[in-house]
N, C-alpha and C positions, 0 to 999 in steps of 0.2 A: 701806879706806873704801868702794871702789866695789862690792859683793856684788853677785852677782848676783841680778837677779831682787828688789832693793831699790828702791822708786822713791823713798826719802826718801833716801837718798845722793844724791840728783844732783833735789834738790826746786827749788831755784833754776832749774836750767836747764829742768826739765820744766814750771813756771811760766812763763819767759821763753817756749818754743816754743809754749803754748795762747795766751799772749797773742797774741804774732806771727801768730799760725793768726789767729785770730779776727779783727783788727786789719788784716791784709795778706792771708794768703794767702786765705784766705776771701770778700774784700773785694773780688779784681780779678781780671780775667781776665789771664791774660798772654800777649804770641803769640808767644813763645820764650825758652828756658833763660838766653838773654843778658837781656834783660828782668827776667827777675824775679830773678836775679845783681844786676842794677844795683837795680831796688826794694830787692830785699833789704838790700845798702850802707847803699842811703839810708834804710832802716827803721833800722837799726844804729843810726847819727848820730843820729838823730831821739830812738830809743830811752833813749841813754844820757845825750844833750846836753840835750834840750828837752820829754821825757815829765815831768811830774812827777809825782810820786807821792804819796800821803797816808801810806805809813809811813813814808817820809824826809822829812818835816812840811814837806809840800808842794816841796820840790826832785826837781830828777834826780839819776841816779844818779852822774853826775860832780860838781854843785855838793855834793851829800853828803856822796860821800869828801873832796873838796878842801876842804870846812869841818875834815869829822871829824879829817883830818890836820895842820892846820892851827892850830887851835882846842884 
């Protein structure tokens, strides 16, 4: 699955990273590795729990699966 030198093998996560760039790292200064270790965490949380999104018809990606599965 993972070729190399494929960026549509691994398109989810290379999405996720420009987001997070844009959104966090971009966004703030940090004034050390432990810092933005802890942003980072709470971007995660943030991310998965309370982002929502318009291709998961307006949920995050947790309320989503937990319908999809569910449902």
């Amino acid at each position: 699955m993972s070729r190399k030198g494929n960026c549509l093998d691994n398109s989810m996560m290379e999405s996720f990273f420009g987001i997070m760039k844009s959104e966090l790292l971009y966004a703030e200064k940090f004034e050390s590795p432990q810092a933005f270790i802890k942003a980072l965490d709470e971007y995660i949380e943030y991310y998965n729990n309370k982002r929502i999104k318009a291709q998961l018809k307006g949920k995050s990606p947790v309320q989503y699966r937990t319908l999809s599965i569910n449902g």
